[in-house]
Biopython code that builds the backbone (N, CA, C, O; Angstrom):
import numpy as np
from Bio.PDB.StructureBuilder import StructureBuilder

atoms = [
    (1, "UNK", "N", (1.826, -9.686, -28.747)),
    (1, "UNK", "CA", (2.091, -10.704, -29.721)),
    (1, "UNK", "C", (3.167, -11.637, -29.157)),
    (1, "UNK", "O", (4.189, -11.099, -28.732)),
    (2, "UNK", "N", (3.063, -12.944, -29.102)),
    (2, "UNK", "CA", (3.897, -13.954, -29.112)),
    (2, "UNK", "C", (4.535, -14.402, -30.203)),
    (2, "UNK", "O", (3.701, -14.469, -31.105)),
    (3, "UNK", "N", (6.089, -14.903, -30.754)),
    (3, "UNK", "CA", (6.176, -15.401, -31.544)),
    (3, "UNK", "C", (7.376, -16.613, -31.044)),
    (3, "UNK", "O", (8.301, -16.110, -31.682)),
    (4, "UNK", "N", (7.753, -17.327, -30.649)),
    (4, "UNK", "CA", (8.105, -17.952, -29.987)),
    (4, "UNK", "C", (8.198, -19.684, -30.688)),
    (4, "UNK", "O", (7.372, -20.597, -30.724)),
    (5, "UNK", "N", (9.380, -19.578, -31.097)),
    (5, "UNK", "CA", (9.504, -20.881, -32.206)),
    (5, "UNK", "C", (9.944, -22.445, -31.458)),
    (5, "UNK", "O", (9.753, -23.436, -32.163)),
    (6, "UNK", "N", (10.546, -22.665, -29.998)),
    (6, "UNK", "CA", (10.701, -23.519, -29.130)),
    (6, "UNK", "C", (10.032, -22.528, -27.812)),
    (6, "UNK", "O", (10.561, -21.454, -27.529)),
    (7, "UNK", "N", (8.954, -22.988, -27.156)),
    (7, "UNK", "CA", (8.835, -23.290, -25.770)),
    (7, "UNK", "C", (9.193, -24.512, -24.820)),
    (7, "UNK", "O", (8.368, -25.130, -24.148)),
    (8, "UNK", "N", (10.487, -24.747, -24.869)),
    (8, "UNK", "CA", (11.213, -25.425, -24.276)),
    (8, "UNK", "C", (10.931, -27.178, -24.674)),
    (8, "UNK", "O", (11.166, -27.985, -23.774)),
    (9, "UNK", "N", (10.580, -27.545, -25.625)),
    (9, "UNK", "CA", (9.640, -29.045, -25.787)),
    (9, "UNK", "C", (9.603, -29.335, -26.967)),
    (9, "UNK", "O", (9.598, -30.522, -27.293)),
    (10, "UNK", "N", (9.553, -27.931, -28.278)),
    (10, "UNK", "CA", (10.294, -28.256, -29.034)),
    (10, "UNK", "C", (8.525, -27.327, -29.882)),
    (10, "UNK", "O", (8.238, -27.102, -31.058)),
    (11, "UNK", "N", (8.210, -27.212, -29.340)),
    (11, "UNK", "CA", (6.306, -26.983, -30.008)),
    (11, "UNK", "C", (6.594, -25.644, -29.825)),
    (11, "UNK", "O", (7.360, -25.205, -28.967)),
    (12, "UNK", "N", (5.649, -24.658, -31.065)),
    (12, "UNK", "CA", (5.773, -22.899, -31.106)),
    (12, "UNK", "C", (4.584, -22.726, -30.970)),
    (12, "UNK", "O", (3.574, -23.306, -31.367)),
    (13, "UNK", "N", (4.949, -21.244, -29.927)),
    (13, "UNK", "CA", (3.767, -20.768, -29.700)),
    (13, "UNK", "C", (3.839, -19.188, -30.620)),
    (13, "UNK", "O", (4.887, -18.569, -30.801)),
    (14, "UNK", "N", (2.275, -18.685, -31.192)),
    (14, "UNK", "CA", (2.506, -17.585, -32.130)),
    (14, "UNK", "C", (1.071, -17.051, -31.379)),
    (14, "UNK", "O", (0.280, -17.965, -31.144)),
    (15, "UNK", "N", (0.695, -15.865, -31.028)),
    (15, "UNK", "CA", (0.031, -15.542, -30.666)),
    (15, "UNK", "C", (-0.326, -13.648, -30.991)),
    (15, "UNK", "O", (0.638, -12.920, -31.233)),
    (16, "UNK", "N", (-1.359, -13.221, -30.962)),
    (16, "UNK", "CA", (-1.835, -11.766, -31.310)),
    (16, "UNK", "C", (-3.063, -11.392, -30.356)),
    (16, "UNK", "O", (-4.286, -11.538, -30.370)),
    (17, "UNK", "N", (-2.535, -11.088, -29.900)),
    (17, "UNK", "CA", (-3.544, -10.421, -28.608)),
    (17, "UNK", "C", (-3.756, -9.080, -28.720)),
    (17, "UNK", "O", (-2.973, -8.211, -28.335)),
    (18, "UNK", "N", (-5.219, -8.842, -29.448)),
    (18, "UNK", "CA", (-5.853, -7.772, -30.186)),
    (18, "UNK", "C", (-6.073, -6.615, -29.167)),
    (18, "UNK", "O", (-6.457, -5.595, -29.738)),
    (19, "UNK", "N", (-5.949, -6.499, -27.934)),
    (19, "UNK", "CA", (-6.394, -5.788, -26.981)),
    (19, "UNK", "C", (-7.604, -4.997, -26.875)),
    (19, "UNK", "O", (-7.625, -3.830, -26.486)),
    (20, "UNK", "N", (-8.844, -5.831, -27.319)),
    (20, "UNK", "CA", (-9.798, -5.859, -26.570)),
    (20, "UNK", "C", (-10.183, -5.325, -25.595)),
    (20, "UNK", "O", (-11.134, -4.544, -25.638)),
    (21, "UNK", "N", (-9.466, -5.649, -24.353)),
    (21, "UNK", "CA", (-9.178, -5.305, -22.830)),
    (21, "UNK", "C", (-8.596, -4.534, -22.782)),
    (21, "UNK", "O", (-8.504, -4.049, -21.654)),
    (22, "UNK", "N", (-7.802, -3.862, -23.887)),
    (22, "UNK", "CA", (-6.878, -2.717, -23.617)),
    (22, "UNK", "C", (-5.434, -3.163, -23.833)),
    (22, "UNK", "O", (-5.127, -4.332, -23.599)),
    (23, "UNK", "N", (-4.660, -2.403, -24.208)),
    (23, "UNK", "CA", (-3.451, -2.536, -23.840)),
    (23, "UNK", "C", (-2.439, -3.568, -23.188)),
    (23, "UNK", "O", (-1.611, -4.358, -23.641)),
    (24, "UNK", "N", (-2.916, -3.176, -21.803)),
    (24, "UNK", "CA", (-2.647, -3.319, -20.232)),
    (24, "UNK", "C", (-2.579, -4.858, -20.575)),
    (24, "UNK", "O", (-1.576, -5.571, -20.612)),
    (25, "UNK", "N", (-4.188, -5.268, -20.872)),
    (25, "UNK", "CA", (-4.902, -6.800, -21.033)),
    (25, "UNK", "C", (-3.674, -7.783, -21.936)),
    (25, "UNK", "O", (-3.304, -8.920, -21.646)),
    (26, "UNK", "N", (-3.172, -6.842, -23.207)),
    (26, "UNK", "CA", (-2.719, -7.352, -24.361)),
    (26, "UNK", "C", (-1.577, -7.836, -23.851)),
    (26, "UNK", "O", (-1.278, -9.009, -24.076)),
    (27, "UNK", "N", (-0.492, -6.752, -22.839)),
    (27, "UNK", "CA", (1.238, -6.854, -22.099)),
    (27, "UNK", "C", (0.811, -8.248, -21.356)),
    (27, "UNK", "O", (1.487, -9.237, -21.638)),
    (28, "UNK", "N", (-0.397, -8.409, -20.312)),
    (28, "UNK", "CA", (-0.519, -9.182, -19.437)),
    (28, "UNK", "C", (-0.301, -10.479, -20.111)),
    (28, "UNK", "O", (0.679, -11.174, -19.843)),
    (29, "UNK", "N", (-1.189, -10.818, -20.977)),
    (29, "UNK", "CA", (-1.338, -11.729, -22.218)),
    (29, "UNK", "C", (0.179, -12.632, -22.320)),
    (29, "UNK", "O", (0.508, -13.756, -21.943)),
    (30, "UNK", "N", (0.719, -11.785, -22.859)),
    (30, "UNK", "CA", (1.896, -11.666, -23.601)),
    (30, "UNK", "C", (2.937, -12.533, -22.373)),
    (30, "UNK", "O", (3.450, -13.643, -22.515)),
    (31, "UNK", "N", (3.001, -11.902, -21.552)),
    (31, "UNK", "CA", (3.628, -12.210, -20.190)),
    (31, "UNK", "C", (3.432, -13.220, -19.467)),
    (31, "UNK", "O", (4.286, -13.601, -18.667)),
    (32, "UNK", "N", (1.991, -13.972, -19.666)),
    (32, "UNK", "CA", (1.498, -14.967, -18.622)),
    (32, "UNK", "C", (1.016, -16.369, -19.936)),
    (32, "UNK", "O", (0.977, -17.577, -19.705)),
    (33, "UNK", "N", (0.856, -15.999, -20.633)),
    (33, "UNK", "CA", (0.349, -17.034, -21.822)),
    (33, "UNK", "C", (1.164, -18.249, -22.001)),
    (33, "UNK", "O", (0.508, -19.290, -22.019)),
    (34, "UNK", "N", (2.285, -18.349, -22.121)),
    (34, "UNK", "CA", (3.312, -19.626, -22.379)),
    (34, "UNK", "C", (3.397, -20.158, -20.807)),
    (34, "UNK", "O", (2.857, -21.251, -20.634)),
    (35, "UNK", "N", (3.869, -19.674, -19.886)),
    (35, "UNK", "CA", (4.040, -20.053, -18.608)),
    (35, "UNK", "C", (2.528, -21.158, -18.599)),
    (35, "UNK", "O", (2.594, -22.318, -19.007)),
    (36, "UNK", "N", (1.023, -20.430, -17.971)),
    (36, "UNK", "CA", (0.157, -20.854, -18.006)),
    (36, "UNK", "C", (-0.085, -22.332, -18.743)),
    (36, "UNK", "O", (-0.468, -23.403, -18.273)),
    (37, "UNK", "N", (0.359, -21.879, -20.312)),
    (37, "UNK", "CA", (0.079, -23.243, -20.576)),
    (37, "UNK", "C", (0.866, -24.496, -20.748)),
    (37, "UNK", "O", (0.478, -25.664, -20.780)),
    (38, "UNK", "N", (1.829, -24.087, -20.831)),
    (38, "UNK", "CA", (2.919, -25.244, -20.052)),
    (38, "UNK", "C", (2.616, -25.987, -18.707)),
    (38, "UNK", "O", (3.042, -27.095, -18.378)),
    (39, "UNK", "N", (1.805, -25.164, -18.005)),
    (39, "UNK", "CA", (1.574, -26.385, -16.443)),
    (39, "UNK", "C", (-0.085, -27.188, -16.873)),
    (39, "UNK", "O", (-0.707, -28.067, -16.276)),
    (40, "UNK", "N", (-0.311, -26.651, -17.778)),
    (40, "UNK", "CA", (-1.405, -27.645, -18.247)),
    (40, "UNK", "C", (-1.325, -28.746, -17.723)),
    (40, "UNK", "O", (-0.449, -29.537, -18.072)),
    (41, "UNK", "N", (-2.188, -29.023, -16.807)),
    (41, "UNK", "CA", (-1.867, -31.059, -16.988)),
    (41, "UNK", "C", (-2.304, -31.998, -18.146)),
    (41, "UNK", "O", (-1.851, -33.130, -18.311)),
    (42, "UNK", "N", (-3.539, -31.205, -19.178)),
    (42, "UNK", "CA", (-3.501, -31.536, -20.547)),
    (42, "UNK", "C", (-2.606, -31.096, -21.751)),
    (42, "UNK", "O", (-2.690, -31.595, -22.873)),
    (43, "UNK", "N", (-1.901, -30.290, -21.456)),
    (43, "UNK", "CA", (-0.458, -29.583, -21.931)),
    (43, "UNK", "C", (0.192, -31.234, -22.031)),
    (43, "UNK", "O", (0.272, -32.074, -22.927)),
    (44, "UNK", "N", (0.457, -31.188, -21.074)),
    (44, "UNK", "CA", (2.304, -32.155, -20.464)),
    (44, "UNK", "C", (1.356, -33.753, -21.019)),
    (44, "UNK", "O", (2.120, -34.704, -21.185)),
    (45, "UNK", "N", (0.395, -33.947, -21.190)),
    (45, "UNK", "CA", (-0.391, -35.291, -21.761)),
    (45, "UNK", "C", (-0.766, -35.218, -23.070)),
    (45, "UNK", "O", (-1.222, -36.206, -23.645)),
    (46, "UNK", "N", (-0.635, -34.221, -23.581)),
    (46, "UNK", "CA", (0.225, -33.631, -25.472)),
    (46, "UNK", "C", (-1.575, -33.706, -25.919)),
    (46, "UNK", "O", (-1.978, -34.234, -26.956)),
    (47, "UNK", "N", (-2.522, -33.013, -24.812)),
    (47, "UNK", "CA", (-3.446, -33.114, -25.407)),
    (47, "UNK", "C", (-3.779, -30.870, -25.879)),
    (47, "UNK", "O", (-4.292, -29.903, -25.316)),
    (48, "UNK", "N", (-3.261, -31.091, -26.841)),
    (48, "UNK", "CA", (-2.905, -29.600, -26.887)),
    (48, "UNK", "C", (-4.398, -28.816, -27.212)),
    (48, "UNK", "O", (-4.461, -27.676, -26.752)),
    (49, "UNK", "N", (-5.401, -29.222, -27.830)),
    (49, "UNK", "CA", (-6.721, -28.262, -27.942)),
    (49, "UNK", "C", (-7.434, -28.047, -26.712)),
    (49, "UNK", "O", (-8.031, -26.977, -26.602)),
    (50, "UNK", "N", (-7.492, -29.169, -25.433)),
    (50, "UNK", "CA", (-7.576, -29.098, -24.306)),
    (50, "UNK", "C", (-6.984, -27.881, -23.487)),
    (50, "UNK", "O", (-7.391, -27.159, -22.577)),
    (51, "UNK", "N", (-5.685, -28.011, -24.335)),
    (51, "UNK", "CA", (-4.332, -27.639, -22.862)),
    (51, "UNK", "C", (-4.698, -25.553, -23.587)),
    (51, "UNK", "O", (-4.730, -24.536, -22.895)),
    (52, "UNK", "N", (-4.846, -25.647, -24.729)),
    (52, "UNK", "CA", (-5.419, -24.134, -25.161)),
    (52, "UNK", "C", (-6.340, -23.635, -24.590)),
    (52, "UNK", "O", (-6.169, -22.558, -24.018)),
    (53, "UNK", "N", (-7.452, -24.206, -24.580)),
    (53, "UNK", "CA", (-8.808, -23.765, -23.793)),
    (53, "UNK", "C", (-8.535, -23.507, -22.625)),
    (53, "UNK", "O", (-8.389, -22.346, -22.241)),
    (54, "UNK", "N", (-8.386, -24.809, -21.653)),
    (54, "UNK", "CA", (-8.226, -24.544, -20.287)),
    (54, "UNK", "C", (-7.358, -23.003, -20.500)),
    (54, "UNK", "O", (-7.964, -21.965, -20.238)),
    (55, "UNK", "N", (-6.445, -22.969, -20.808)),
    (55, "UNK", "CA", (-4.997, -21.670, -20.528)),
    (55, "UNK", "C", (-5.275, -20.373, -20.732)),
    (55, "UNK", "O", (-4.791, -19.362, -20.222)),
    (56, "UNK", "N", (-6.545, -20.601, -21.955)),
    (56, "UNK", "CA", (-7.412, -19.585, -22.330)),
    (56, "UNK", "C", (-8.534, -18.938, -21.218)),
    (56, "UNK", "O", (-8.958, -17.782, -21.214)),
    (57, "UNK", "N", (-8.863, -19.985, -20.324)),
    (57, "UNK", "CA", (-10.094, -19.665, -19.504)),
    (57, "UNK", "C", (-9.211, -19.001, -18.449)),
    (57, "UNK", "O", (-9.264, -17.787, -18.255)),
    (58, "UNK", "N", (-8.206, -20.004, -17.612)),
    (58, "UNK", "CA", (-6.963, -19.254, -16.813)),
    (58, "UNK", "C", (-6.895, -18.069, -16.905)),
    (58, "UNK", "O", (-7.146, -17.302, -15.975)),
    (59, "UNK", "N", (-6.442, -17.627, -18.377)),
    (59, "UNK", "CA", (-5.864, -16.199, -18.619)),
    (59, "UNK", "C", (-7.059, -15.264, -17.818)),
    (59, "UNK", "O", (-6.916, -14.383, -16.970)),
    (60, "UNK", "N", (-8.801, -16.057, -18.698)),
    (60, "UNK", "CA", (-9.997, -15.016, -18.478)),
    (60, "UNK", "C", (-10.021, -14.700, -16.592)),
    (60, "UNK", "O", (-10.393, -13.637, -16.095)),
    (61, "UNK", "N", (-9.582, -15.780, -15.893)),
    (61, "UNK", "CA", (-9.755, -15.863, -14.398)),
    (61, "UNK", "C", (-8.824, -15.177, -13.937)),
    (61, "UNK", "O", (-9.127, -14.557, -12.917)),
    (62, "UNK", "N", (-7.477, -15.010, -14.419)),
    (62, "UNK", "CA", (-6.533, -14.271, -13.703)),
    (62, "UNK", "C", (-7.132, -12.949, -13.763)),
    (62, "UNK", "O", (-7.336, -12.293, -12.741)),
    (63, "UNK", "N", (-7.522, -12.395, -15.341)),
    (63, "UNK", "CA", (-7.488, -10.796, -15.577)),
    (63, "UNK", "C", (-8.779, -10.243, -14.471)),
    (63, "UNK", "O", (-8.838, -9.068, -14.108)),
    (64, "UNK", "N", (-9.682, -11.204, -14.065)),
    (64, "UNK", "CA", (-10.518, -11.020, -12.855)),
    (64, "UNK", "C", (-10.249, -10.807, -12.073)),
    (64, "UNK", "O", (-10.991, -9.962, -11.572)),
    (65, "UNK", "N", (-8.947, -11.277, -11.073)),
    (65, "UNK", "CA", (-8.746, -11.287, -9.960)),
    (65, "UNK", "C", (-8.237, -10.089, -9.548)),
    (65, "UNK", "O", (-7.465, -9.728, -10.437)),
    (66, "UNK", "N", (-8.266, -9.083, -8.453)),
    (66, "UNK", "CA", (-7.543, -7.816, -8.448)),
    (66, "UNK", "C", (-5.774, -7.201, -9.130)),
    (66, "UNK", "O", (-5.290, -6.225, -9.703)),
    (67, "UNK", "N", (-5.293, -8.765, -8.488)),
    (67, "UNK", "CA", (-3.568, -8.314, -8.856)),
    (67, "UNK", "C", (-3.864, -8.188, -10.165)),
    (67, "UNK", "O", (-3.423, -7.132, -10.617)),
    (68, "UNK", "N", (-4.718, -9.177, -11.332)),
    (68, "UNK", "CA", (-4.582, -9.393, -12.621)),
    (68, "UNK", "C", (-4.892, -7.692, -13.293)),
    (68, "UNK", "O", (-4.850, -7.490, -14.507)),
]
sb = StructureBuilder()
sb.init_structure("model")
sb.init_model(0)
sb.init_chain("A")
sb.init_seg("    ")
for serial, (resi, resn, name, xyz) in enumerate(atoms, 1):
    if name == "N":
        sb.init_residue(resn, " ", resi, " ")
    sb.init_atom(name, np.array(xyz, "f"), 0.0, 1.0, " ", f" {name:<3s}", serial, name[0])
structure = sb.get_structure()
């Protein structure tokens, strides 16, 4: 779970990551979710339903990759 009332810009992020994936999936989540979508380049252009998706797909590509 995220609850997070300034991510540095002044916008909150609240989040529940059901763990689905497990656990493991839910900590990772938790850990990589704000970072991720802050470098949005539709993030930082305040196009925020964009800058969700993309950060959302990110997350799905990292938990693919071995380190993830």
């Amino acid at each position: 779970m995220i609850i997070n009332l300034d991510i540095g810009d002044g916008n909150s992020v609240f989040a529940v990551f059901d763990g689905h994936g497990g656990e493991h999936v839910a900590r990772f989540c938790k850990k990589h979710f704000v970072e991720l979508l802050l470098k949005r380049p539709s993030y930082i252009e305040k196009n925020y339903p964009k800058a969700l998706e993309s950060a959302f797909l990110e997350m799905d590509n990292m938990l693919l990759r071995p380190a993830g």
